[in-house]
VEXDREN-2710 file (C-alpha; in Angstrom, 1 decimal):
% VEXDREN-2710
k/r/px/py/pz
1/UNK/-46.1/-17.2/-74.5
2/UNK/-49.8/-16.4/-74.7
3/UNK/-50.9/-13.8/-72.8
4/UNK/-53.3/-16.1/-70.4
5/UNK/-50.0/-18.3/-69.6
6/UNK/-48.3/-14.9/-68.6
7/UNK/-50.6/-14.5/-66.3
8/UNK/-51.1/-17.2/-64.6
9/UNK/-47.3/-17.9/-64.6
10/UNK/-46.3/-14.2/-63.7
11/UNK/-42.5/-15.6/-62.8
12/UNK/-41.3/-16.0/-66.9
13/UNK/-38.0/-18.0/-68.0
14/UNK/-35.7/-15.3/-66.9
15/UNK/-36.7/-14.9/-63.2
16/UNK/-37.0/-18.7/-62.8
17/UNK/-33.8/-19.6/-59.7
18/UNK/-34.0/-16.0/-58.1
19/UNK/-35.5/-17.4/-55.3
20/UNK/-33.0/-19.8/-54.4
21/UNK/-30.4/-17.3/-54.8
22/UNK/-32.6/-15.5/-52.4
23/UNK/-32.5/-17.7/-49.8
24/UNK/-28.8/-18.6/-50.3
25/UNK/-28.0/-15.3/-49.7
26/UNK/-30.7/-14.4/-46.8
27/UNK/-29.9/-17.7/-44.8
28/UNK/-26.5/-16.9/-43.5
29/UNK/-27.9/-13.6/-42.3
30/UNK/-31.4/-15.0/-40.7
31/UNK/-28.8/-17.7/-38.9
32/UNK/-26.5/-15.3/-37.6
33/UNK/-29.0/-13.3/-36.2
34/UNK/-30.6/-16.3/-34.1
35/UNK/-27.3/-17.0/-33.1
36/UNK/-26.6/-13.6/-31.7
37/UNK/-30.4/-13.8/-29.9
38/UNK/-29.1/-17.0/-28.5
39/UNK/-25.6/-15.6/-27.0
40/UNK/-27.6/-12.2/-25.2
41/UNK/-30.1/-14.5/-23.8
42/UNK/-27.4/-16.6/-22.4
43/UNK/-25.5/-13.9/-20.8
44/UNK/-28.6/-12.4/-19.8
45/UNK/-29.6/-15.2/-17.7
46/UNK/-26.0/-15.6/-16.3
47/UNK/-26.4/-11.7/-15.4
48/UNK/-29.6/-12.5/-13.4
49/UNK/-28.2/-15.9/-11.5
50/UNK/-25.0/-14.2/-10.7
51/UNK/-26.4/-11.5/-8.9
52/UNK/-29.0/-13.7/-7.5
53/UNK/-26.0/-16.0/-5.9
54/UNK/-24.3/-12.9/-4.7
55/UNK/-27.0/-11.6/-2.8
56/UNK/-27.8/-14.6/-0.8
57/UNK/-23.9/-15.2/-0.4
58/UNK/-23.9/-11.8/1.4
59/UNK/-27.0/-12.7/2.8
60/UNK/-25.7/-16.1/4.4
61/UNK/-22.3/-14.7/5.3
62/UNK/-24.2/-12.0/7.2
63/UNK/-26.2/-14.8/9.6
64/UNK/-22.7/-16.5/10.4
65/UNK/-20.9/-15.1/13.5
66/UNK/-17.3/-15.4/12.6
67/UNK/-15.2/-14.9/9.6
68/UNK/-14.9/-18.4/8.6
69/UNK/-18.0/-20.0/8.4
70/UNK/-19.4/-16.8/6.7
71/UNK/-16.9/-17.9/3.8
72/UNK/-17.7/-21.0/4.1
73/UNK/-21.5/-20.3/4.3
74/UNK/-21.1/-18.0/1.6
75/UNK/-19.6/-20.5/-0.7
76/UNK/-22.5/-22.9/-0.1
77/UNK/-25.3/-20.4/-0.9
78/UNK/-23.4/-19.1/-4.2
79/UNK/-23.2/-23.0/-5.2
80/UNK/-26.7/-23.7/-4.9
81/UNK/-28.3/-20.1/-6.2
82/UNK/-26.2/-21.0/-9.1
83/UNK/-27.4/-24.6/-9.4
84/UNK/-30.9/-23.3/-8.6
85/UNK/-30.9/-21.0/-11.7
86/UNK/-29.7/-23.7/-14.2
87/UNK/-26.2/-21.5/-14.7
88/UNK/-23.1/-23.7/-15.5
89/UNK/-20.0/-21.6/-15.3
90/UNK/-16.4/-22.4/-16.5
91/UNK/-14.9/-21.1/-13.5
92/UNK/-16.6/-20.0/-10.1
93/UNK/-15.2/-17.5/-7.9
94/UNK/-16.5/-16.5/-4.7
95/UNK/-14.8/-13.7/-2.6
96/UNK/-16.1/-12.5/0.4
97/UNK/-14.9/-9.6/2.7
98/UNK/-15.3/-10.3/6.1
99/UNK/-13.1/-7.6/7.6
100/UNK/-16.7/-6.5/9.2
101/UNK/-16.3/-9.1/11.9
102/UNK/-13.4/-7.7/13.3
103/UNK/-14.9/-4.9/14.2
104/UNK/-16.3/-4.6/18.4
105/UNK/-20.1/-5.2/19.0
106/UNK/-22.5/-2.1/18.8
107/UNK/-20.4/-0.7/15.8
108/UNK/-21.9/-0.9/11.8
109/UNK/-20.2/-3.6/10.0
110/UNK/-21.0/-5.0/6.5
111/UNK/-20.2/-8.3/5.1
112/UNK/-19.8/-8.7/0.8
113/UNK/-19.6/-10.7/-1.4
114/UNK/-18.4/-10.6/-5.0
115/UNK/-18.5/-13.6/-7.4
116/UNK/-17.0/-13.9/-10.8
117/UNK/-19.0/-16.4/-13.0
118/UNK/-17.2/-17.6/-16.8
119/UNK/-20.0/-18.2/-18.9
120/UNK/-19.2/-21.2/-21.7
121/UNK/-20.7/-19.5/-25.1
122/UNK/-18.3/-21.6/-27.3
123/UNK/-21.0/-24.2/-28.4
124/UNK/-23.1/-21.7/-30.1
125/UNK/-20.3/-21.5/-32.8
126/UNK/-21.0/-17.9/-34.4
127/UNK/-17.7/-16.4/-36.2
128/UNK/-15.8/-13.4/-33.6
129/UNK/-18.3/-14.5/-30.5
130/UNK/-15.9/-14.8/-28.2
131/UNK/-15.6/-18.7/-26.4
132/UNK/-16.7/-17.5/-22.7
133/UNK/-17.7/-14.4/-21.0
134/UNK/-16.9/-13.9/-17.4
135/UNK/-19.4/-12.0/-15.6
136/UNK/-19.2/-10.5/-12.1
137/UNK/-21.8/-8.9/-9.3
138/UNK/-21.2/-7.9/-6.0
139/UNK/-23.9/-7.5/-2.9
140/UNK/-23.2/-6.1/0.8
141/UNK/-24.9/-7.5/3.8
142/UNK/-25.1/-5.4/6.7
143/UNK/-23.7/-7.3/10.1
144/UNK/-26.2/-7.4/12.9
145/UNK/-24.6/-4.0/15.3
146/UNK/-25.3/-6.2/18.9
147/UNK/-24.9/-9.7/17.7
148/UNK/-21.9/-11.0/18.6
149/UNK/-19.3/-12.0/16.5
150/UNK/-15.7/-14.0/17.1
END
């Protein structure tokens, strides 16, 4: 090989298919990686709606003056914080304490609410990611002291 042909073919015979062993090698990895990126950014977002739904669950239970429409109340507002943010869980769960509306008129009393959200991560298909994660946040409401409450 002449030494003009060397240089403007600086890749000779014996370098000639690295590059695709390159890419076999580097595309697994790069894919992997995106993968991964996808998975945090789900849960993320789950994070962010699930203690957005707690919050005004607590928030809706507290405006309620008995026990059971707070739960039911609470519920509601979970459902459509969660429907608001684009989250789709496996399973829902919505827990509310209302033991705060037991308590006589003029004394502190909080209302919370916890809710338990199973994110679906089994479509992303990445090797040892788990199929779901369930994610959990919890907010207190405080009770209005001289509001009345049954």
């Amino acid at each position: 090989m002449s030494r003009l042909a060397r240089f403007l073919n600086p890749r000779s015979g014996r370098d000639l298919g690295s590059f695709s062993v390159e890419v076999a090698i580097l595309a697994p990895c790069l894919i992997a990686i995106l993968c991964l990126m996808i998975a945090f950014g789900r849960i993320t977002d789950a994070k962010g709606a699930v203690d957005s739904a707690a919050r005004s669950a607590a928030r809706a239970a507290s405006l309620e003056r008995d026990a059971g429409s707070a739960q039911q109340q609470a519920q509601a507002a979970a459902a459509r914080s969660l429907d608001g943010d684009g989250i789709t869980c496996r399973t829902t769960s919505v827990v509310v304490d209302t033991a705060g509306y037991a308590l006589d008129i003029g004394q502190d009393a909080t209302v919370t609410a916890t809710i338990a959200c199973t994110a679906d991560l089994s479509d992303i298909g990445l090797p040892g990611l788990p199929g779901s994660k369930t994610i959990t946040a919890s907010w207190t409401s405080p009770l209005d002291t001289y509001r009345g409450r049954q």
